[in-house]
SEPA-238929 format. One line per 4 residues: for each residue x, y, z of C-alpha. Coordinates in steps of 0.2 Angstrom, whole numbers, plus 2048, in hexadecimal, padded with zeros to 3 digits. Last residue first. Example, Ala and Ser with C-alpha at 12.3 -4.5 7.8 and 13.67 -1.06 7.14 Angstrom:
2
844,7FB,824  83E,7EA,827 .
This chain:
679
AE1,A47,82D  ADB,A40,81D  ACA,A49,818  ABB,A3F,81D .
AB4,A4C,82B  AA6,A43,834  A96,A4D,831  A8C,A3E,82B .
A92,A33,83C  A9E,A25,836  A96,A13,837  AA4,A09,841 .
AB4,A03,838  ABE,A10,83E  ABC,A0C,852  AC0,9FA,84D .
ACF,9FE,845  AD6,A0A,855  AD1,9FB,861  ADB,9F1,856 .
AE8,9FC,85B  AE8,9FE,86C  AE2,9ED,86F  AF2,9E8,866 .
AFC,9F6,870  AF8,9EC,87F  AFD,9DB,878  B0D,9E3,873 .
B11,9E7,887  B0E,9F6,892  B01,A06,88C  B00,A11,89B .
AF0,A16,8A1  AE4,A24,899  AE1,A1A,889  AE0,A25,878 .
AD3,A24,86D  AD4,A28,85C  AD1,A3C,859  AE7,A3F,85B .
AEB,A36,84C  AF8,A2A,851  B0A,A2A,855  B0F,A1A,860 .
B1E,A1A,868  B2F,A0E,86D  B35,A0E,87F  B3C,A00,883 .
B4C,A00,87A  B4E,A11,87F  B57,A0B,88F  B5A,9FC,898 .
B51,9ED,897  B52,9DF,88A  B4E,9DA,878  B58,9EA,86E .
B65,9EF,868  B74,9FC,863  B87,9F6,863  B80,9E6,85A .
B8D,9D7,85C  B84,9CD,868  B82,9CC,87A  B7E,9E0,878 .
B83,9EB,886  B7B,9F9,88F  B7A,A0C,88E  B6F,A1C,893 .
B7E,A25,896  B77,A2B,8A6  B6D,A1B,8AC  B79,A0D,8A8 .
B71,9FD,8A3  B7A,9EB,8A9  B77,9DE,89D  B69,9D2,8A0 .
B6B,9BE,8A1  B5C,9B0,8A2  B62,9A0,8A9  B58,991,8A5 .
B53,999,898  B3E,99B,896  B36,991,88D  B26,98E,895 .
B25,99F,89A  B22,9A5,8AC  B31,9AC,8AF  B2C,9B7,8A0 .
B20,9C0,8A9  B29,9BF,8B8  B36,9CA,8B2  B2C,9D6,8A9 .
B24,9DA,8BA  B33,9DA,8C1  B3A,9E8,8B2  B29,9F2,8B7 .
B31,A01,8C1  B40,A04,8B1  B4F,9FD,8B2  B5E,A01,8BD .
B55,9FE,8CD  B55,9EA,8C7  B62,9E4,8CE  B5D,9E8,8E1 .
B6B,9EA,8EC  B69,9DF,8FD  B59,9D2,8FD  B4B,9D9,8F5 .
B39,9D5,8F6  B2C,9D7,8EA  B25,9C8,8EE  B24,9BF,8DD .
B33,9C5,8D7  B3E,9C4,8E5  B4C,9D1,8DF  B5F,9CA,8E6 .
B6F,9D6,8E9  B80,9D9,8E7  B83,9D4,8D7  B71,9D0,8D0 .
B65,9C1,8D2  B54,9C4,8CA  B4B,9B4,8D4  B39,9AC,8CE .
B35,9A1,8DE  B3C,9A0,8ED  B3F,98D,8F1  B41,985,8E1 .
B49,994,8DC  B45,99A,8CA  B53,9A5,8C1  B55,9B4,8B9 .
B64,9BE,8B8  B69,9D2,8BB  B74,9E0,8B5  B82,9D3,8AC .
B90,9E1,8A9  B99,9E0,8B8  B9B,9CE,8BA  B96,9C7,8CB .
B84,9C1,8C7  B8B,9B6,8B8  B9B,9B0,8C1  B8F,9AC,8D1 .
B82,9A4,8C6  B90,998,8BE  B9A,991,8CB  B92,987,8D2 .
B8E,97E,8C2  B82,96C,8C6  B7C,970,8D7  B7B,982,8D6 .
B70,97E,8C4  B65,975,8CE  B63,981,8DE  B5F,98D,8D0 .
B53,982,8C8  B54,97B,8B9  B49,97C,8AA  B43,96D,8A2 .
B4A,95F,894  B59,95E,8A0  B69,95E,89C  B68,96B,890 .
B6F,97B,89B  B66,989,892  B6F,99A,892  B65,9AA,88D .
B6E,9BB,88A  B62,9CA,88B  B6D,9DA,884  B6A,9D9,871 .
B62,9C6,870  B72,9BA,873  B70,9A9,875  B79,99B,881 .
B77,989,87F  B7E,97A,88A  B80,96C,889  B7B,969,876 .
B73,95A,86F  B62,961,86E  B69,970,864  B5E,96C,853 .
B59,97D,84D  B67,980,842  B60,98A,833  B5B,986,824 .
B61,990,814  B51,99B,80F  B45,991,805  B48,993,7F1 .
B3D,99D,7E7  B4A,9A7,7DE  B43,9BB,7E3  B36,9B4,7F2 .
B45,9AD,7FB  B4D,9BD,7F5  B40,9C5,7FD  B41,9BB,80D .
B54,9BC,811  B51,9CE,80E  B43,9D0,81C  B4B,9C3,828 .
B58,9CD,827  B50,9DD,831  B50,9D1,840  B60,9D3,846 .
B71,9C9,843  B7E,9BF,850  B79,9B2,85E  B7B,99E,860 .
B88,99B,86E  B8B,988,86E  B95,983,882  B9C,975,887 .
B99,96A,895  BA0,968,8A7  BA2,973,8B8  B9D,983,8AF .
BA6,995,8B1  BB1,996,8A3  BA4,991,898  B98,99C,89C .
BA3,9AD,89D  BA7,9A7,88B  B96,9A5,885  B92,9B6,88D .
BA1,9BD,87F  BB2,9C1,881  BBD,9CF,882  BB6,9DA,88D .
BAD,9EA,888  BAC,9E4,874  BA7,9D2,87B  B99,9DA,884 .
B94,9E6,875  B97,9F8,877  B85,A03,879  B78,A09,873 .
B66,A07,877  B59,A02,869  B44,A05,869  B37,9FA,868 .
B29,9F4,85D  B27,A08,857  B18,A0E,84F  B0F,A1A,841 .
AFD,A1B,842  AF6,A22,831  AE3,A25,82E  AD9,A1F,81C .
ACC,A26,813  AC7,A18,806  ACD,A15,7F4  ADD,A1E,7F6 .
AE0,A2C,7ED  ADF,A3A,7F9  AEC,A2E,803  AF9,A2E,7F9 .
B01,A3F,802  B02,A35,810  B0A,A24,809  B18,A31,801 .
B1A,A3A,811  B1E,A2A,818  B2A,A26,80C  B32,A36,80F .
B34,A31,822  B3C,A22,81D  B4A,A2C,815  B4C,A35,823 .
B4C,A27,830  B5A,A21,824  B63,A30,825  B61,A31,838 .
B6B,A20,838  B79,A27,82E  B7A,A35,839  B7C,A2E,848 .
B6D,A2C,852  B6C,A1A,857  B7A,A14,853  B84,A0C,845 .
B81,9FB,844  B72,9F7,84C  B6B,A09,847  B6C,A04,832 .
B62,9F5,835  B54,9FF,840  B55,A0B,835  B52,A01,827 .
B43,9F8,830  B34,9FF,829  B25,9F1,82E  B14,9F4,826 .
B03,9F1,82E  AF0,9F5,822  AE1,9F5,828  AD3,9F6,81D .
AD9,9F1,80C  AD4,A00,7FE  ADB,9FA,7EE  AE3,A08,7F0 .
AE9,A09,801  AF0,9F8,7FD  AF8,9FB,7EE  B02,A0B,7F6 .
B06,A00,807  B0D,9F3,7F9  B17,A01,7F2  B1E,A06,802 .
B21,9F5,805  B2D,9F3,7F6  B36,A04,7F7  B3D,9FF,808 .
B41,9EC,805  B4A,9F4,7F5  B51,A05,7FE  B57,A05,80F .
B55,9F1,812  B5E,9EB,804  B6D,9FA,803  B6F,9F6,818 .
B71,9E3,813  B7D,9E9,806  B86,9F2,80F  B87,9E4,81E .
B8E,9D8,812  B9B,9E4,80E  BA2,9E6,822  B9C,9F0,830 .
BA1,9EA,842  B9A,9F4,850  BA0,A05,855  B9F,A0B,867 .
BA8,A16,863  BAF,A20,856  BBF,A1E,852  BBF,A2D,846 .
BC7,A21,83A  BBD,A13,83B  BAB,A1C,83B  BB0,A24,82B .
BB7,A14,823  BA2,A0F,82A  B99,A1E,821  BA4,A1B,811 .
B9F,A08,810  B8D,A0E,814  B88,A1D,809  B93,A0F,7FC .
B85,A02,7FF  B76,A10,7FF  B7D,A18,7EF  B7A,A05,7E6 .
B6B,A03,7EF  B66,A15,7E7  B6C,A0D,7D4  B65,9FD,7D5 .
B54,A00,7DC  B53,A0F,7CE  B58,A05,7C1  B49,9F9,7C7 .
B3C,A07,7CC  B3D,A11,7BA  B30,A06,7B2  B23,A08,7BF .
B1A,9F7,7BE  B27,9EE,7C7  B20,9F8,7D7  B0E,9F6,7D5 .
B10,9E4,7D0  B19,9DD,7E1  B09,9DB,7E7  B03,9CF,7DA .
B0E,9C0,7E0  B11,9B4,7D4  B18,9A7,7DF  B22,9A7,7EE .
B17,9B1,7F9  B0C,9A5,800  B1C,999,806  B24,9A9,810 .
B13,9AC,81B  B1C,9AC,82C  B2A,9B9,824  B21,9C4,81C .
B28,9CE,80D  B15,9D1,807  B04,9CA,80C  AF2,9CB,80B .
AE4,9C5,814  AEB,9C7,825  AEB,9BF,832  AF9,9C9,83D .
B05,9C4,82F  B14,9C1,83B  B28,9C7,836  B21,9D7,82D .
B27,9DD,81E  B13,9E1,816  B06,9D9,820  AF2,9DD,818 .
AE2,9DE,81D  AD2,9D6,817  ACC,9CF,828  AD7,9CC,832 .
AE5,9D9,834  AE7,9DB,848  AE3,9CA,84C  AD7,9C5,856 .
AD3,9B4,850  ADE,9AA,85C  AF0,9A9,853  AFD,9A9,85F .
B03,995,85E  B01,996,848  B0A,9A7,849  B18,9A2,853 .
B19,993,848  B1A,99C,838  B27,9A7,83E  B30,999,843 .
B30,990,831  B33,9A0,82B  B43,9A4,836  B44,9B7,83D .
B3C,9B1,84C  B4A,9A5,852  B44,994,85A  B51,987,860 .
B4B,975,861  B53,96A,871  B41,963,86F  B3C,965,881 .
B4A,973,883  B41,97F,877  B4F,98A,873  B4E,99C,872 .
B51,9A9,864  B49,9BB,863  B44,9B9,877  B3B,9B3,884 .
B2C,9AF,876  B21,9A6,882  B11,9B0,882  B11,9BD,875 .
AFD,9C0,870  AF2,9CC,86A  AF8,9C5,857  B00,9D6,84F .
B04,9E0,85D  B08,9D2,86A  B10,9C6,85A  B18,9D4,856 .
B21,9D9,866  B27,9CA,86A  B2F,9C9,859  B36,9D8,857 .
B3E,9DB,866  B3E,9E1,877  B3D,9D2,881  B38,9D2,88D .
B26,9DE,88A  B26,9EE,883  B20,A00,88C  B16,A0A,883 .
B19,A1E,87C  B0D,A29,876  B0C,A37,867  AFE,A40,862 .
AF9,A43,851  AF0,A51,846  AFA,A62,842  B08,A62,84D .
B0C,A50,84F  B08,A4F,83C  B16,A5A,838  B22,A51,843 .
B1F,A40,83A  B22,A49,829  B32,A55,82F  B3A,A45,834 .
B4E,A46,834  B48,A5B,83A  B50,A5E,84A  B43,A5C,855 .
B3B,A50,84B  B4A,A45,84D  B4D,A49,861  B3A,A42,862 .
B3E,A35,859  B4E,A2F,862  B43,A34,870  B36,A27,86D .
B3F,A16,868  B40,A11,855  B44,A00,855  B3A,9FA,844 .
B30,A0B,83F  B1F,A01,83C  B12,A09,833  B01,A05,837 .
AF5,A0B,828  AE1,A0B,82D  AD2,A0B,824  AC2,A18,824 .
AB0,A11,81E  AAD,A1D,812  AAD,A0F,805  AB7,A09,7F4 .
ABF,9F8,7F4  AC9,9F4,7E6  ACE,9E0,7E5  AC6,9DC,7D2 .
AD9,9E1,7CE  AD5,9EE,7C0  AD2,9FD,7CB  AE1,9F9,7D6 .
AEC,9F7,7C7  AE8,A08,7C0  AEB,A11,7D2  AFB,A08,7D4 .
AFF,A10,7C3  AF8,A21,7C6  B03,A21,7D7  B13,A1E,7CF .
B0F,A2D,7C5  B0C,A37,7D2  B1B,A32,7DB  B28,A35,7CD .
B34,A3D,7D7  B30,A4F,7D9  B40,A5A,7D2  B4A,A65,7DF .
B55,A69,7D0  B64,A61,7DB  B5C,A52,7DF  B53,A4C,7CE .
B63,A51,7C8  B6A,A42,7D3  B5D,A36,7CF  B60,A39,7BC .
B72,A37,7BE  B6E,A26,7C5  B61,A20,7B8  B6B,A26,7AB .
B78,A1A,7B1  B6E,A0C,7B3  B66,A0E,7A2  B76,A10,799 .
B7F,A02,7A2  B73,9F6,79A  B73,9FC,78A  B85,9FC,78A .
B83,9E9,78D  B75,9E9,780  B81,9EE,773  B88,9FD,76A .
B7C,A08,76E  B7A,A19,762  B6B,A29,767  B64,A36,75C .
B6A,A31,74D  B69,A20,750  B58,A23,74E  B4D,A12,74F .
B5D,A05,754  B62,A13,760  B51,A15,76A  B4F,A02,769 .
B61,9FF,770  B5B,A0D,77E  B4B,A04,785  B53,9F1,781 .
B5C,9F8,792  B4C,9FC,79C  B44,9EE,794  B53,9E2,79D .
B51,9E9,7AD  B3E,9E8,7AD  B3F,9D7,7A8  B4E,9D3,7B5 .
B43,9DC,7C4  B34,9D2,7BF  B3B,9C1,7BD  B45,9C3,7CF .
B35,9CD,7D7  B27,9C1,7CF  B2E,9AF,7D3  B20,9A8,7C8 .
B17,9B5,7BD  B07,9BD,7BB  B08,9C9,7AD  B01,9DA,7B3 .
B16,9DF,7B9  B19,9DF,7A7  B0A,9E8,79F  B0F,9F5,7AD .
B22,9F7,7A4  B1C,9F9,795  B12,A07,794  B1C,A17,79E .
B2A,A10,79D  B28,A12,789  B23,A25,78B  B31,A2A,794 .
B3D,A20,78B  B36,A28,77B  B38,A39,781  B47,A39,789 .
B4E,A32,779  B48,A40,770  B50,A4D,77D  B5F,A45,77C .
B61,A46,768  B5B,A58,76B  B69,A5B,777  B75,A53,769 .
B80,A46,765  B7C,A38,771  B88,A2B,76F  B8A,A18,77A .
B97,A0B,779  BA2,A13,787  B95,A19,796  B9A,A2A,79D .
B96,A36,78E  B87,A2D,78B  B82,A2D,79C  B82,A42,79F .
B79,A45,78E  B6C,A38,793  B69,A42,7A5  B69,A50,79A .
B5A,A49,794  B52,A41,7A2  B4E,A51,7A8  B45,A5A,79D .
B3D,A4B,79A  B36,A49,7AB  B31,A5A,7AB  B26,A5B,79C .
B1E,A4D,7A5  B1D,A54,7B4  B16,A63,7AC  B0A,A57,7A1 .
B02,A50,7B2  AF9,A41,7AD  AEC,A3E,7BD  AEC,A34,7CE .
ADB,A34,7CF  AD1,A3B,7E1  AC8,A32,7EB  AB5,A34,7EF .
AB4,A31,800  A9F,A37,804  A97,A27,800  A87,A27,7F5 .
A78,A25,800  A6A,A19,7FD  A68,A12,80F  A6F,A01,80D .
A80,A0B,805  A80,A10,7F5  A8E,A0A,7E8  A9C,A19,7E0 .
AA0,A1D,7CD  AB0,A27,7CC  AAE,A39,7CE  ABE,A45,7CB .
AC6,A50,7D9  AD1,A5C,7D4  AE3,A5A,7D5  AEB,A61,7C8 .
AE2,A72,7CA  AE8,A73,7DD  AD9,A74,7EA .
């Protein structure tokens, strides 16, 4: 065992038969080298600033090296007595106190030795620490320097001990971590190719990797309510409208989120029980919370998980400086795309760039803090949802070489949570997951012109036609921390479309059309009646794959060009529409026929086999929430002891059993000899 890493005894309980437990963690302990090399670095980091930012003099090496020093040293003490206060509206008050310390940082250093170091002002101040901060990171990259992870991890370690919260057992936990849209072979191909050397070490060494089948529809909030709650009836697909109500229900909404939880919540869920959600859409019961959406209104005031993070000083300028990088990673990523003509290419504007810097570095680095907190504190079960690839794949695709980079950078943080493990207060084992996967593809307007609402309208007898579509999941998560940041409830959105006539939604490539003149769903013979055109424009269009109606007379019907699927039968009539897709798309067909609110009309795009390609009812030129392609086969990565099931694993709920059954298989007494070590 490395010298710097020896094990030090911490006092421990007996259990019922008078034995000392067997995990003894490790502390997370001063390292004077990386000390010496944090100094060493920040000083010529301070040389490099002072001559960019005006208002601002360092005349000597040794003038650097002493304010190295003495930045080093205050970030080290101030900023965790700042993040102990509990404070309303923690991450907006936290991050501008930290901010503003960081500056006050060098105006003290210049008011005690001006010498050494001359401010002029605050505002140079300011710059001076966000610069510094950014020349830092990048020497940091160059000298092949550690970041400062084991300092990060004394801190959470220090707060852990002193919450009152700290659980310390043999008793193994569990950390899921979700890699939002991730399907199987793109990983595969990635740790093939090293964008996930972490993940593809541990599929060597200690992990098997499976994959399951999702249900319609392949998104995130179908499949977290079956992962998270056991339970995704009647969620047809990320926005549907309740025709009883005329309400429409999107999963990304709080209010929503909250109601899915409340109609899906039985007592099984996956983190009952002393667990903990972090940027998830539902909580799966859990104890404790963090960036999830269903549980918005318990986060709003002075939320202690956010503590870890703010209480490493150099987080803030560092937030600032890498989202900053990300945003201009993505503006040049995109000109790239423009003039190379790459296709297909999805619209990419500045509001984009800075979704993309949110969710690949502040979202990011703030659940990875609160999995750190957690797994100290020693929380047995513990589910985080990653979704900066997933973001960045929507728009770019799913393996070009932004994207990979994202999955890269998620990787490390993976790597981070494993290497934490020696110090967390129980032995812990990591599953990483996927909800579903993404399949590429030009959009339906992009490849004709027009969008399904237009088809729709063109081809009905009377009414007119509201399309509600555009966005992904992965804003939910921003929209909530800056929710959490000012305290204000995210804007409302229109959920009142009772007055409509008709309503068609897009959800990647499964479009749903609701004709609301009845407070039910119609028939095919019904909707014949009143728009006789509209089914045979639908079937006959050549990127519509299949639609799903109910007959009065035969049933659950997938209607397709030149052909009709019974659904309950089996039988087909001609061409079958759904040879395309995988053996089980009738089975996920009457699934959802069998929902309450399922559309009237439910629409898939058509999938081709060898390009592996389909088309998006919205503007995402890779997607997810129907059939066809690698959107429905994401993984699951696990320790290769668990238990494994010898059948196929189909549906959300499935992989809930999976998983639970995983925590529960932890939780039991462990045998003496059982190896404690991380895997």
């Amino acid at each position: 065992m490395r010298p710097d890493r020896a094990r030090v005894k911490v006092p421990v309980m007996v259990d019922e038969y008078g034995n000392e437990p067997r995990w003894h963690p490790d502390v997370p302990r001063f390292r004077i080298t990386r000390f010496v090399a944090t100094v060493l670095v920040m000083a010529p980091a301070l040389l490099i600033a002072a001559a960019i930012v005006p208002g601002v003099s360092i005349p000597s090496f040794w003038g650097a090296l002493l304010v190295a020093l003495f930045v080093v040293v205050v970030n080290a003490f101030v900023p965790p007595l700042i993040a102990a206060v509990r404070l309303p509206l923690t991450l907006v008050v936290d991050f501008l106190l930290i901010l503003v310390i960081d500056a006050l940082i060098f105006k003290v250093a210049s008011d005690i030795s001006s010498s050494a170091i001359q401010v002029s002002g605050f505002g140079a101040a300011l710059l001076m620490a966000l610069v510094v901060s950014a020349v830092a990171v990048v020497l940091e990259v160059l000298l092949g320097a550690d970041d400062d992870g084991t300092y990060a991890l004394r801190v959470v370690d220090r707060i852990a001990r002193k919450s009152g919260e700290r659980v310390e057992t043999d008793v193994p936990g569990i950390v899921y971590l979700e890699i939002d849209g991730l399907a199987y072979p793109v990983l595969q191909r990635a740790m093939r190719d090293g964008n996930a050397p972490n993940m593809a070490r541990w599929l060597s060494e200690t992990h098997r990797m499976v994959e399951w089948e999702p249900d319609l529809s392949s998104q995130t909030g179908a499949s977290q309510a079956g992962i998270l709650l056991g339970s995704n009836e009647d969620i047809p697909a990320f926005r549907w409208v309740e025709k009883e109500t005329g309400t429409l229900m999107t999963c990304s909404a709080p209010p929503d989120c909250a109601e899915i939880e409340r109609r899906h919540s039985s007592g099984i869920g996956l983190l009952r029980d002393g667990g903990a959600s972090r940027g998830n859409l539902l909580s799966g019961e859990a104890d404790h919370v963090i960036l999830t959406v269903s549980r918005i209104e318990a986060e709003k005031e002075s939320n202690p998980g956010y503590r870890a993070f703010f209480s490493n000083g150099y987080n803030v300028t560092r937030t600032l400086v890498l989202f900053g990088w990300e945003v201009i990673l993505e503006l040049v990523a995109s000109g790239r795309a423009r003039r190379r003509d790459v296709q297909p290419r999805g619209h990419r504007g500045f509001v984009y760039a800075l979704m993309r810097g949110a969710m690949c570095v502040f979202v990011r680095d703030l659940i990875v803090y609160g999995v750190l907190t957690d797994m100290m504190k020693g929380r047995p079960a513990i589910y985080a949802t990653f979704s900066s690839y997933d973001e960045v794949a929507h728009h770019s695709g799913l393996e070009r070489t932004d994207t990979l980079e994202a999955l890269r950078k998620l990787d490390g943080q993976f790597g981070r949570i494993d290497a934490a493990r020696r110090y967390a207060s129980r032995p812990y084992q990591l599953v990483v997951l996927s909800d579903h996967g993404q399949t590429q593809g030009a959009t339906f307007k992009q490849r004709n012109g027009y969008g399904l609402e237009d088809l729709v309208r063109k081809a009905l007898s009377s009414g007119e036609v509201t399309a509600i579509g555009g966005g992904d999941e992965s804003q939910a998560n921003v929209g909530n921390a800056v929710g959490e940041a000012t305290g204000k409830a995210p804007k409302k959105k229109k959920n009142d479309v009772s007055g409509e006539d008709v309503v068609v939604l897009g959800s990647g490539n499964l479009g749903l059309i609701y004709l609301m003149d009845e407070k039910r769903r119609l028939t095919s013979e019904e909707i014949d009646e009143r728009h006789p055109e509209l089914l045979a424009s639908l079937r006959r269009h050549p990127h519509v794959g299949w639609l799903l109606v109910r007959s009065r007379e035969h049933g659950a019907l997938a209607l397709g060009g030149n052909g009709t699927r019974h659904l309950e039968s089996g039988r087909v009539e001609g061409e079958d529409p759904l040879a395309a897709f995988s053996p089980r798309a009738a089975q996920h067909l009457l699934r959802t026929d069998g929902f309450e609110h399922v559309a009237d009309i439910m629409v898939g795009s058509f999938y081709d086999r060898d390009l592996e390609s389909a088309c998006a009812f919205e503007e995402l030129i890779s997607f997810h929430g129907g059939l066809g392609g690698p959107q429905t086969r994401p993984f699951v990565l696990a320790p290769a002891a668990l238990p494994f099931p010898d059948e196929d694993i189909v549906g959300a709920a499935a992989v809930h059993g999976l998983l639970l059954g995983w925590r529960h298989h932890l939780e039991q007494p462990a045998a003496p000899e059982a190896e404690l070590a991380p895997a």
